[in-house]
C-alpha positions as CSV (number, residue, x, y, z in Angstrom):
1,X,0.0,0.0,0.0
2,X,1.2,3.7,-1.2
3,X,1.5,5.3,2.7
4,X,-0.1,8.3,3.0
5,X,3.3,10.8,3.5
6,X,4.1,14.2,2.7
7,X,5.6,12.7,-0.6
8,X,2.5,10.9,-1.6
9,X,0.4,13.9,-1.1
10,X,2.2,16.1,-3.1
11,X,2.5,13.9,-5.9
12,X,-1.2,13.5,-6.3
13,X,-1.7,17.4,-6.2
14,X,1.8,18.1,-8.7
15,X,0.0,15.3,-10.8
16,X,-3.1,17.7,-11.6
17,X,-1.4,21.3,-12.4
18,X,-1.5,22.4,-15.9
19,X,2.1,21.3,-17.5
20,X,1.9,24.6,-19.0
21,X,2.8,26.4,-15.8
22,X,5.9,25.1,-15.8
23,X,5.5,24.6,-12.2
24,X,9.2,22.9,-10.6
25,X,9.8,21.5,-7.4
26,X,11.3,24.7,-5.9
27,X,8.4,27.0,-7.2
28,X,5.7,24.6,-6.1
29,X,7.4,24.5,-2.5
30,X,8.3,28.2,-2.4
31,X,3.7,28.7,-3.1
32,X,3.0,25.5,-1.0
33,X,4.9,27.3,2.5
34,X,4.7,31.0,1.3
35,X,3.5,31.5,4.9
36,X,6.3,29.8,6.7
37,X,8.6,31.4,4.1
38,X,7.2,35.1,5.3
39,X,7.5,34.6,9.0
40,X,10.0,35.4,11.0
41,X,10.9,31.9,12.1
42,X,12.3,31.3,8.6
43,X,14.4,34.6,8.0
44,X,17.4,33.2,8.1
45,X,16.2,30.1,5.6
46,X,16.1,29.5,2.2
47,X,15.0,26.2,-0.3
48,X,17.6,23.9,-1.2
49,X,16.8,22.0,-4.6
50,X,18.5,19.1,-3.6
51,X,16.8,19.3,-0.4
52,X,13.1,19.6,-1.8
53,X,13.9,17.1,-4.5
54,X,14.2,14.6,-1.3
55,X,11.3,15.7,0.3
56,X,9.4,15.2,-3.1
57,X,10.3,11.7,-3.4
58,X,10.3,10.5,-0.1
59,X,13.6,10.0,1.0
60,X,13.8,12.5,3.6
61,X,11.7,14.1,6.2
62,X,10.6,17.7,5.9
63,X,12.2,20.4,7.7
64,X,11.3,20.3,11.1
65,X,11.4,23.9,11.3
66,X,8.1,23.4,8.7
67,X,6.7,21.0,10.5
68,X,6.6,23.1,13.7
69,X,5.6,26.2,12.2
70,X,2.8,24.2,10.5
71,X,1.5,22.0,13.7
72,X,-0.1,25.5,15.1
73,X,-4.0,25.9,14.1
74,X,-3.2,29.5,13.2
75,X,-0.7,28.8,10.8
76,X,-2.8,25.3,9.4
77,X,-5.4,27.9,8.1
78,X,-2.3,29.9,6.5
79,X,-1.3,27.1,5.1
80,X,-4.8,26.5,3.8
81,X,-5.1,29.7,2.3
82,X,-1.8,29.2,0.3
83,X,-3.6,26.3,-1.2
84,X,-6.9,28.2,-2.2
85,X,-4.6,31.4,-3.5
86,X,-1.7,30.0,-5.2
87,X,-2.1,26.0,-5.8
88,X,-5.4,25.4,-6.9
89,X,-5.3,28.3,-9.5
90,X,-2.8,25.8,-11.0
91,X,-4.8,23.1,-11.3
92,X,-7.1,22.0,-13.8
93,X,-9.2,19.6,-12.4
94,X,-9.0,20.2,-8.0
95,X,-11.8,17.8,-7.2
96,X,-10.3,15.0,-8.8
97,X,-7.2,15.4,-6.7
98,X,-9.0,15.5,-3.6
99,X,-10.8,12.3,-5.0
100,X,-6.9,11.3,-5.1
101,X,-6.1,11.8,-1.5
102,X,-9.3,10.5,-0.2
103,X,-8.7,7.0,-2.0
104,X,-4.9,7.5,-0.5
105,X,-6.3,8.0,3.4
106,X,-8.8,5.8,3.1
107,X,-6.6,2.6,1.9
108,X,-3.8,3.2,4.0
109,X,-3.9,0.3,6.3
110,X,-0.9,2.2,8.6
111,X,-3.9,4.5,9.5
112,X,-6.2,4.3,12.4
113,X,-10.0,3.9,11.6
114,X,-10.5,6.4,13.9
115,X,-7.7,8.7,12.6
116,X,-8.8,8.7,9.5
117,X,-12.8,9.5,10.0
118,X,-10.6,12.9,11.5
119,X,-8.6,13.5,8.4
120,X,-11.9,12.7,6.1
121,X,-14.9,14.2,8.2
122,X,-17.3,12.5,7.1
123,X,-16.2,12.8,2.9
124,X,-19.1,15.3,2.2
125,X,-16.9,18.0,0.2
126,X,-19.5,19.3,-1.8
127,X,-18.4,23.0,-0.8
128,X,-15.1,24.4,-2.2
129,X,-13.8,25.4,1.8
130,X,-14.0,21.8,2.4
131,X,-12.4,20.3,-0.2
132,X,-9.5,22.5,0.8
133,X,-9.9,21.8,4.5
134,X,-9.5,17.9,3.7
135,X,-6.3,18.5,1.3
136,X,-4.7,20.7,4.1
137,X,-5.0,18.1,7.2
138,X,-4.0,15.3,4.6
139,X,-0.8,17.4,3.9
140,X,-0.4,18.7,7.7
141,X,-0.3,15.0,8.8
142,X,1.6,13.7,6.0
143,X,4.2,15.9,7.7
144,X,4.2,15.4,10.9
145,X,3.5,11.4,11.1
146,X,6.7,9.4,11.7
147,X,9.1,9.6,8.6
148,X,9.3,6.1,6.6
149,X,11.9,6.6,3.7
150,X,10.7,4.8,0.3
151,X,12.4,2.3,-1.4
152,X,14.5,3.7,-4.3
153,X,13.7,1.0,-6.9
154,X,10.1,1.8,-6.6
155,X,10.2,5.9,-5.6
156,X,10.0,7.1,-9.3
157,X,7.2,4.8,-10.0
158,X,5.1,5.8,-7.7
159,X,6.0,10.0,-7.9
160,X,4.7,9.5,-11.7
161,X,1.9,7.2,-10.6
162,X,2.4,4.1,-12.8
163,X,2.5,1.8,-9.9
164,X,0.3,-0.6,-8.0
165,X,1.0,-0.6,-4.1
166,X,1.9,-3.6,-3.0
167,X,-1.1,-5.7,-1.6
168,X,0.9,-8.9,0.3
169,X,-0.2,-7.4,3.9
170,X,-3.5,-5.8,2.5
171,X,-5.4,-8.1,0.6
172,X,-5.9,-11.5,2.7
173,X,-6.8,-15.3,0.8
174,X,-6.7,-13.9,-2.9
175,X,-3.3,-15.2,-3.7
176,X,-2.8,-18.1,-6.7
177,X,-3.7,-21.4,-5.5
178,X,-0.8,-24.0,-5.6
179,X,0.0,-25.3,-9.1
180,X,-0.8,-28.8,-10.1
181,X,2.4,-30.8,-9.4
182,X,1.9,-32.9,-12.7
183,X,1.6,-29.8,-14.8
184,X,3.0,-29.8,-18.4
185,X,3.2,-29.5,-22.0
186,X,1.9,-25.9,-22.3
187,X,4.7,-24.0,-22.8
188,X,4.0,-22.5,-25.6
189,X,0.5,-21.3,-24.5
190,X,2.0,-19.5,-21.7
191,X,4.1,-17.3,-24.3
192,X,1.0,-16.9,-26.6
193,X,-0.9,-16.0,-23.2
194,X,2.0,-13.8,-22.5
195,X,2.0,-11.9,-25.9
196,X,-1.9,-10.9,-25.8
197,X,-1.3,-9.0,-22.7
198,X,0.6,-6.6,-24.6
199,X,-2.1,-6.3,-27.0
200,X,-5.0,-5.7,-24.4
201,X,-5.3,-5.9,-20.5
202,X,-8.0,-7.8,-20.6
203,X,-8.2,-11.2,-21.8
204,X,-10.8,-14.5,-22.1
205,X,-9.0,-18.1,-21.6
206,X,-11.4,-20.1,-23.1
207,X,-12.3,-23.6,-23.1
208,X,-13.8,-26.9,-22.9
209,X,-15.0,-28.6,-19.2
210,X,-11.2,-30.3,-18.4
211,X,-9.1,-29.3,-20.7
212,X,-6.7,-27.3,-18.1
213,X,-7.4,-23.5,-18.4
214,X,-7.4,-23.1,-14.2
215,X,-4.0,-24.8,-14.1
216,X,-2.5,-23.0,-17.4
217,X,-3.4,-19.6,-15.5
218,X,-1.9,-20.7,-12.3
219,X,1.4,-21.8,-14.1
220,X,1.0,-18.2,-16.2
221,X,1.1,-16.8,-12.6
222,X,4.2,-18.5,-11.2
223,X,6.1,-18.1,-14.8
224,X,5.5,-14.5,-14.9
225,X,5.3,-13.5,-11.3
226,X,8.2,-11.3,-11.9
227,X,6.5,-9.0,-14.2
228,X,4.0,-8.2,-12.1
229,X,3.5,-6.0,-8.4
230,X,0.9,-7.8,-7.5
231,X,-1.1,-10.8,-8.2
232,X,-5.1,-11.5,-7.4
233,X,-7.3,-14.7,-7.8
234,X,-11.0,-14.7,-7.7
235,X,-13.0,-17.9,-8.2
236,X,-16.5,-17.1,-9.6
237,X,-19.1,-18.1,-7.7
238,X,-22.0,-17.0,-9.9
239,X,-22.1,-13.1,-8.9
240,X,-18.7,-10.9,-9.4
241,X,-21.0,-8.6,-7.1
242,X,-20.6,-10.5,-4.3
243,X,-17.3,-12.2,-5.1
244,X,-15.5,-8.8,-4.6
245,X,-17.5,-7.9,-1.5
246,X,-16.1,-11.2,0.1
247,X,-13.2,-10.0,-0.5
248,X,-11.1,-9.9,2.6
249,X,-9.2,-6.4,3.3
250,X,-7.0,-5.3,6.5
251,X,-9.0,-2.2,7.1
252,X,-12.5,-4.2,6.8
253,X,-14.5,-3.3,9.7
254,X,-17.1,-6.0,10.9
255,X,-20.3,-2.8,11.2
256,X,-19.8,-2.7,7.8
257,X,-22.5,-3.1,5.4
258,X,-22.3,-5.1,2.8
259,X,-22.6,-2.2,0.4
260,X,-20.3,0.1,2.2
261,X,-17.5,-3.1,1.7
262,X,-18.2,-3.6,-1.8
263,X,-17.6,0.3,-2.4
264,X,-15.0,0.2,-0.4
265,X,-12.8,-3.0,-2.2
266,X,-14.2,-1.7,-5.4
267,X,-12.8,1.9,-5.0
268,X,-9.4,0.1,-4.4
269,X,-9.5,-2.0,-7.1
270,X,-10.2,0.3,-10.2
271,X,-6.8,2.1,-8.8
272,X,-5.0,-0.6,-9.3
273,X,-2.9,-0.3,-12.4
274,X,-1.0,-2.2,-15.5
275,X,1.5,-3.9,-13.0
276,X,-1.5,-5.9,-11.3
277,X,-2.7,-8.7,-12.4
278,X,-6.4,-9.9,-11.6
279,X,-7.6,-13.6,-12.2
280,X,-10.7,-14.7,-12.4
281,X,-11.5,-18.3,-12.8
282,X,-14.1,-20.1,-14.1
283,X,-16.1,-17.4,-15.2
284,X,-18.6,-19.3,-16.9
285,X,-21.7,-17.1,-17.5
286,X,-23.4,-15.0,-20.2
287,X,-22.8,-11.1,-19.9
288,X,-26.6,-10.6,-19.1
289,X,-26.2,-12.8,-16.1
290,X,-23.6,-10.5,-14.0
291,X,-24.4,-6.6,-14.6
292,X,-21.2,-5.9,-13.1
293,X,-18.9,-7.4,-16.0
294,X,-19.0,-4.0,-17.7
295,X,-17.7,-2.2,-14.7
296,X,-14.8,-4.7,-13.9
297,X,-13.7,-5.0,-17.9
298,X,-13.0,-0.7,-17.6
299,X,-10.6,-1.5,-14.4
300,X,-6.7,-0.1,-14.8
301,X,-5.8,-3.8,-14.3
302,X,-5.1,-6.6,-16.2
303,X,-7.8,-9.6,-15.7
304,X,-7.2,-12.9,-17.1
305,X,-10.6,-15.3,-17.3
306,X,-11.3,-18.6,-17.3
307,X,-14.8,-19.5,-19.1
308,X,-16.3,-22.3,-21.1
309,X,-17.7,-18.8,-23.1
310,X,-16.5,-17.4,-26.2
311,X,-16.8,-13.5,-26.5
312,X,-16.6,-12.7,-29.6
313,X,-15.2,-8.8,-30.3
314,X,-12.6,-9.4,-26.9
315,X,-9.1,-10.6,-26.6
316,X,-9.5,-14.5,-26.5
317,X,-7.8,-17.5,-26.3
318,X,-8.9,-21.1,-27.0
319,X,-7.1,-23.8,-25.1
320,X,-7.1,-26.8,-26.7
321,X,-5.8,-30.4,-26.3
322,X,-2.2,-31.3,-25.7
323,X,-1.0,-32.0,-29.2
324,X,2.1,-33.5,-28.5
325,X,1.8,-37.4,-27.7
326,X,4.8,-37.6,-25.4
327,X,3.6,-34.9,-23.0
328,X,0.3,-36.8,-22.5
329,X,2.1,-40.3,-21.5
330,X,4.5,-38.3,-19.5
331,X,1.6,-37.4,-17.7
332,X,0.1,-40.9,-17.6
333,X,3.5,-41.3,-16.1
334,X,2.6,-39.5,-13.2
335,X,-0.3,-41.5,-11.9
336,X,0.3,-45.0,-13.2
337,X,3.5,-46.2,-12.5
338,X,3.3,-49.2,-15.5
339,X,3.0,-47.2,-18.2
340,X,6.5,-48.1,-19.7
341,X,4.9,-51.4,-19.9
342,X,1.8,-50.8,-21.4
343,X,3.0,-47.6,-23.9
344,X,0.7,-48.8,-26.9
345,X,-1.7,-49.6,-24.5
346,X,-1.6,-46.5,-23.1
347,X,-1.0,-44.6,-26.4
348,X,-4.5,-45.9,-27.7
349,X,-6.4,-44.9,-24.3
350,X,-5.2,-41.1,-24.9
351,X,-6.7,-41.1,-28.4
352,X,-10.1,-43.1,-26.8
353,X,-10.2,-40.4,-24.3
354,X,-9.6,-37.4,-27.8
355,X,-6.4,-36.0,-25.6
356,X,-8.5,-34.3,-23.1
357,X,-6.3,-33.9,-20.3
358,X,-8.5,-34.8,-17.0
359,X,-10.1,-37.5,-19.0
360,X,-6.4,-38.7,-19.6
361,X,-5.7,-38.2,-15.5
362,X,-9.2,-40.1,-14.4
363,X,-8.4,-43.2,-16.7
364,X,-4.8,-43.9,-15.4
365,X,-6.0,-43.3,-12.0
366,X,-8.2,-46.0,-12.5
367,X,-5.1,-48.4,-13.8
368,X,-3.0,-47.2,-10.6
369,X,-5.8,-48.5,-8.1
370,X,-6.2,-52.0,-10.2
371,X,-9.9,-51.6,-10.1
372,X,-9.2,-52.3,-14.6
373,X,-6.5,-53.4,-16.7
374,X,-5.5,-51.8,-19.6
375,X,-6.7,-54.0,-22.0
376,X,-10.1,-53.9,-20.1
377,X,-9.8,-50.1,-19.7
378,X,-9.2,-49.1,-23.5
379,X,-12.1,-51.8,-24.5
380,X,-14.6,-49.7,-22.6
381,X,-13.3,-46.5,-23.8
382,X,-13.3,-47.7,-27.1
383,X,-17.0,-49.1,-26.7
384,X,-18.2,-45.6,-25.4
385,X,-16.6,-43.8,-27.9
386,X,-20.1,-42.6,-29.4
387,X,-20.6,-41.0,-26.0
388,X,-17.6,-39.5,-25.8
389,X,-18.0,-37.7,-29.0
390,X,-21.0,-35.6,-27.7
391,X,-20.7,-32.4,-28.7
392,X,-19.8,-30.5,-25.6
393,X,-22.0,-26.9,-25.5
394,X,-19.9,-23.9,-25.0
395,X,-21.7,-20.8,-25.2
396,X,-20.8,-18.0,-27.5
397,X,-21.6,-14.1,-27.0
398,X,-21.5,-11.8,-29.4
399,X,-19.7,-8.9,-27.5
400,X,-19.5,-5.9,-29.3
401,X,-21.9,-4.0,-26.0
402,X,-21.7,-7.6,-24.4
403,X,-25.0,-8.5,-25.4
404,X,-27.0,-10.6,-28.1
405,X,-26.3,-13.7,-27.0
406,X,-26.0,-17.1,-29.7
407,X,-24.9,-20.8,-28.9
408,X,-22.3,-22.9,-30.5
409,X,-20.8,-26.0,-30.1
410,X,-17.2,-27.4,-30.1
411,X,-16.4,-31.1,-30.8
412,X,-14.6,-32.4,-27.2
């Protein structure tokens, strides 16, 4: 999580002044404390550019002869009023900075509840005064809380705003389930994966009941972990609604409604940007059937799903059998330990079963606990064939405004 610091602040209200003002560091510091800069406490003080440079990014702490002069009431409502004359004037869209700070207090888990209901006071900044009164205590405490210096791999990031906080202590039971043990044979559908995202953040991994899109996406996870900040794993459970209201945060509070938590995790999750990734697995359902898949599909993120659905006019993917025989006896391999032994055998049962990977797990199981031999096995596959070559139904959406719905079918 960004920590709400005298650096942070500032960069969300440098972030929304007109680049035509030309407004540096030492300019915007010299308006920001004109007050202090005035007094008498600072007559024999001046701005160094280095200085204010580490203030900006968080590696140092503010003056204390700032923060002092700052920590009186008298000179807080000086302060304000250097906002209101000489910063705002600057900017061309204020409210949307104070949005800014808000979604900073309110997420930052290193903040009392109590704490921040003071800095926040209620949220109800319809008047100008108290939009200004909320950006001066966030920048008055942002001061004067203890000083936590940033890390310098990640400092520049965040001053320009292209960063995701990092969610490991914020965000609890939303991490990647373990990978299957057994899993291979899809390297080259992890590249392919891989290469969409740099198309469009948000893509549809599509496929038959079985065929291995869950495990592919947990393996896309652990191969590119590295890429990403952070990570996040949904499974749907028939409402994305409700799936990201169970969400559990750090700062969750159990009087909460559940519409004041839903708000609240879906606030933080349209922040999150390009260096998050967002999973959601087996998301098999028409458009019409979750109103909210419009809203999640404009989030900053990148979201991977899983669905037996096919939107057409989005970024798919179709996974498909494992093509390559050797990859599906090496995974025989892993459950029954004769298969050296029985390779034709065993050959033949993969093409009974059309390649499709859990089918290909369930049969050797069966060989492993001697309930059939092979021979015995493949004769029944072989004899059921007909069965197995229903059609299995996937639907198909027409998705240019995610609507107008058709049904098609894909041969297992």
């Amino acid at each position: 999580m960004d920590r709400c610091d005298f650096s942070s602040v500032v960069t969300i209200i440098r972030r929304y002044i007109i680049e035509d003002k030309g407004m540096n560091q030492i300019d915007f510091t010299y308006l920001l404390f004109d007050t202090f800069m005035s007094s008498d406490e600072a007559a024999d003080y001046d701005f160094d550019n280095g200085q204010v440079c580490r203030w900006m990014n968080g590696q140092d702490k503010v003056s204390p002869r700032i923060v002092a002069y700052y920590l009186e009431h008298a000179h807080q409502e000086e302060l304000a009023e250097n906002i209101r004359d000489h910063i705002v004037p600057l900017m061309y869209d204020f409210p949307m900075a104070v949005e800014g700070l808000y979604e900073l207090v309110i997420q930052d888990s290193s903040i009392s509840e109590q704490k921040k209901q003071e800095l926040i006071n209620g949220y109800d900044f319809d008047a100008f005064e108290n939009k200004i009164s909320f950006m001066t205590k966030a920048l008055c405490f942002g001061m004067e809380r203890n000083f936590v210096k940033r890390d310098t791999k990640t400092k520049q990031l965040l001053s320009a705003g292209n960063l995701s906080p990092v969610l490991l202590d914020y965000v609890m039971g939303n991490e990647v389930p373990r990978l299957c043990k057994f899993f291979c044979g899809r390297s080259e559908e992890l590249q392919a994966l891989h290469s969409l995202f740099e198309k469009d953040s948000k893509i549809f991994l599509y496929g038959i009941a079985g065929i291995g899109k869950s495990e592919l996406v947990k393996a896309y996870a652990r191969e590119y972990r590295k890429d990403y900040t952070n990570i996040l794993y949904l499974t749907y459970g028939g409402d994305l609604w409700q799936d990201i209201m169970d969400m559990d945060f750090v700062d969750d509070l159990s009087q909460d409604t559940d519409e004041e938590r839903f708000k609240k995790h879906n606030r933080f999750l349209r922040s999150l940007k390009e260096d998050t990734l967002l999973i959601v697995d087996n998301f098999n359902a028409m458009p019409a059937q979750d109103s909210f898949l419009p809203v999640m599909l404009k989030y900053r993120c990148l979201i991977l799903f899983t669905t037996r659905s096919v939107f057409d006019g989005r970024s798919t993917m179709r996974l498909q059998e494992i093509s390559d025989m050797k990859v599906l006896v090496q995974l025989v391999s892993c459950f029954y330990s004769e298969t050296e032994k029985y390779y034709a055998t065993v050959e033949q049962m993969i093409d009974a079963v059309h390649r499709h990977t859990f089918a290909v797990e369930l049969a050797t199981r069966l060989l492993e606990n001697g309930i059939l031999l092979p021979d015995t096995l493949l004769k029944k596959l072989q004899e059921e064939k007909a069965a197995l070559e229903n059609n299995d139904k996937i639907n198909m959406v027409k998705t240019a405004n995610l609507s107008a719905a058709w049904t098609g079918y894909f041969r297992s």
